[in-house]
LUMVO-348322 format. One record per residue (C-alpha): x, y, z. Coordinates in steps of 0.02 Angstrom, whole numbers, padded with zeros to 5 digits, always signed. Layout:
# residues N
XYZ/...
//
This chain:
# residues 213
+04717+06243+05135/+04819+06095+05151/+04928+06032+05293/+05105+05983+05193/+05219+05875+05276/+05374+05916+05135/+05404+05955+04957/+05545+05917+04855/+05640+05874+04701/+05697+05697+04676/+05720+05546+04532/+05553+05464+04553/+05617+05287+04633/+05438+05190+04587/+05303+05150+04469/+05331+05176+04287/+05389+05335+04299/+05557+05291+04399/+05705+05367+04338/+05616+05550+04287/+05649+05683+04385/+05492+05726+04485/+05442+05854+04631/+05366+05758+04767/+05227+05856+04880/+05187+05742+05031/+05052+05778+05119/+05027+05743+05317/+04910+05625+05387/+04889+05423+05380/+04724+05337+05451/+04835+05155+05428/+04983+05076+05490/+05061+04990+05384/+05217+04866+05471/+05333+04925+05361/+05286+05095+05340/+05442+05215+05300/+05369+05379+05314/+05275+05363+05498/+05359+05557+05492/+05209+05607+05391/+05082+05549+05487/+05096+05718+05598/+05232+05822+05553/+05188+05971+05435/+05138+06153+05398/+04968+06249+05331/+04992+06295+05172/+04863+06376+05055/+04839+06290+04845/+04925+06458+04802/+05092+06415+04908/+05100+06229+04864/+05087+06270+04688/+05217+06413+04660/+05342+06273+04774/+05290+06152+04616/+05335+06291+04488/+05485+06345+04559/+05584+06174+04544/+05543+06175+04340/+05506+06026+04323/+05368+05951+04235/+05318+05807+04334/+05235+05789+04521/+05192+05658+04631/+05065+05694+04779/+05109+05574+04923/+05070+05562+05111/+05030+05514+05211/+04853+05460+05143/+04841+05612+05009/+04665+05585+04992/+04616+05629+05177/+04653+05798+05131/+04479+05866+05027/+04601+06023+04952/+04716+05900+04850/+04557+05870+04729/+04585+06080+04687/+04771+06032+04686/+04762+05913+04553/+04655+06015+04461/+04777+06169+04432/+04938+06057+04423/+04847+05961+04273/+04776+06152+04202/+04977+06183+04195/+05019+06036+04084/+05125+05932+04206/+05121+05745+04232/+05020+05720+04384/+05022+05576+04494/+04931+05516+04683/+04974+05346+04773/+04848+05311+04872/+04827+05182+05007/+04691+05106+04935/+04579+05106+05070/+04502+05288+05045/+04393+05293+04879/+04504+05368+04714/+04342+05390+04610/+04366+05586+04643/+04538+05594+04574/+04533+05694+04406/+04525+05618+04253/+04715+05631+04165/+04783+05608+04338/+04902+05421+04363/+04820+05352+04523/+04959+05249+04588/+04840+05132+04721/+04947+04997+04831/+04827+04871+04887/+04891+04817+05052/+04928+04637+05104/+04939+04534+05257/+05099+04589+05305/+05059+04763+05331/+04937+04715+05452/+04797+04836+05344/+04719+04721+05226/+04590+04706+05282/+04534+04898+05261/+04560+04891+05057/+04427+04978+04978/+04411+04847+04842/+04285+04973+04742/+04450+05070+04677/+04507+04897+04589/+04320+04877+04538/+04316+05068+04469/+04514+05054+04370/+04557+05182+04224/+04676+05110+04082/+04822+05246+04178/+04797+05173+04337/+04973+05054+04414/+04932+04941+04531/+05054+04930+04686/+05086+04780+04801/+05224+04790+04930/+05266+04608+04982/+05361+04579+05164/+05362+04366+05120/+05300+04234+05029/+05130+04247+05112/+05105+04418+05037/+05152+04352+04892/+05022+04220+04871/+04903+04342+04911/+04945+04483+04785/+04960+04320+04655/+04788+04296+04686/+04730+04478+04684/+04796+04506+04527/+04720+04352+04440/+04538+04372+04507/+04542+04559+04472/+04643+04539+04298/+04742+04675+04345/+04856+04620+04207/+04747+04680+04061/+04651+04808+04167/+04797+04927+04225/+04951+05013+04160/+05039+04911+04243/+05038+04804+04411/+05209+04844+04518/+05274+04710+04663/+05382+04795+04771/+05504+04691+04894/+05493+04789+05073/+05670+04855+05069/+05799+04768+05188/+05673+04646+05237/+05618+04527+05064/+05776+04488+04958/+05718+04550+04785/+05817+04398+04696/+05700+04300+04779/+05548+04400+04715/+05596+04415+04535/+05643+04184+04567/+05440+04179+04617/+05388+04314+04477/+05491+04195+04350/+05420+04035+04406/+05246+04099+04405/+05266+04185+04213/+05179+04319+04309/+05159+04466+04191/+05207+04604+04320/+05346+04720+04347/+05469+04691+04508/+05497+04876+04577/+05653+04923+04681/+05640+05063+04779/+05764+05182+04667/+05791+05341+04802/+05850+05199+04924/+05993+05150+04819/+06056+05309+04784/+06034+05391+04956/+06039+05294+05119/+05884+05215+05142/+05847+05327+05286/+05862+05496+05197/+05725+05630+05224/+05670+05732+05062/+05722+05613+04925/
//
């Protein structure tokens, strides 16, 4: 049983993957508190709803690629089972994770997106740094930057855990409304730093605020 805050069909707006068409299953529940968080919706709201349910929703948008969300998915011990029979059906599965819960668990063939939190969220200091310790050659590496401070410091994560070479890819993410992303991609430039600058795709289509996109 698993207590589901929403699922839906959107265009994946991060990580490699943005652009494809994707059904999102967010689960309810969050043990952090991130500043900037943009879902604080899902750390209560949400219905019971057994492996069986969830995974005739998944089926019945037809499409071939899902994203489990929260939340903190991995609070929830069903979404191991979860993964398990989305995988069994041949679809592109994907978790982001907060980083602070362990993602050794996760099935192998699953894309363990895992943000590793910086000072601006005001939850660094509860990164489990075992996950970046413990990376598979699938796993993107997420850092959502609110200034130049966070900046520095995912600069400095990346080089002393050579994220570069050790992930499919390492995403820095500008905290929407709040770090201009010209000025991210200026820093990313002037620091030939091998990463990817992500822009939060479902908040340029919809308003930034919209619910189940």
């Amino acid at each position: 049983m698993l207590t589901v805050n929403e699922i839906f069909h959107s265009i994946q707006g991060e990580s490699t993957h943005a652009g494809r068409p994707c059904v999102f299953v967010r689960l309810t529940a969050c043990d952090l508190r991130c500043s900037w968080c943009d879902t604080t919706y899902a750390f209560t709201e949400g219905q019971k709803m057994s492996l069986d349910e969830v995974v005739e929703r998944v089926r019945g948008y037809g499409c071939d690629v899902v994203e489990i969300t929260g939340g903190e998915p991995l609070l929830q011990k069903d979404v191991y089972p979860l993964m398990e029979r989305l995988l069994h059906e041949g679809r592109t599965v994907m978790i982001e994770t907060g980083g602070h819960v362990s993602a050794a668990q996760v099935p192998a063939g699953v894309i363990r997106v895992i943000d590793v939190k910086c000072p601006g969220s005001g939850e660094a200091g509860k990164m489990h740094w075992a996950n970046l310790d413990q990376l598979r050659p699938s796993d993107e590496i997420k850092f959502v930057l609110k200034d130049r401070a966070d900046y520095d410091y995912a600069r400095d994560v990346v080089a002393r855990h050579e994220l570069i070479v050790r992930s499919a890819a390492v995403l820095f993410s500008p905290v929407h409304g709040v770090l201009d992303a010209k000025q991210l991609a200026e820093w990313i430039l002037a620091d030939r730093l091998a990463v990817r600058l992500q822009l939060q795709g479902h908040k340029y289509i919809w308003d930034p605020t919209t619910r189940g996109v």
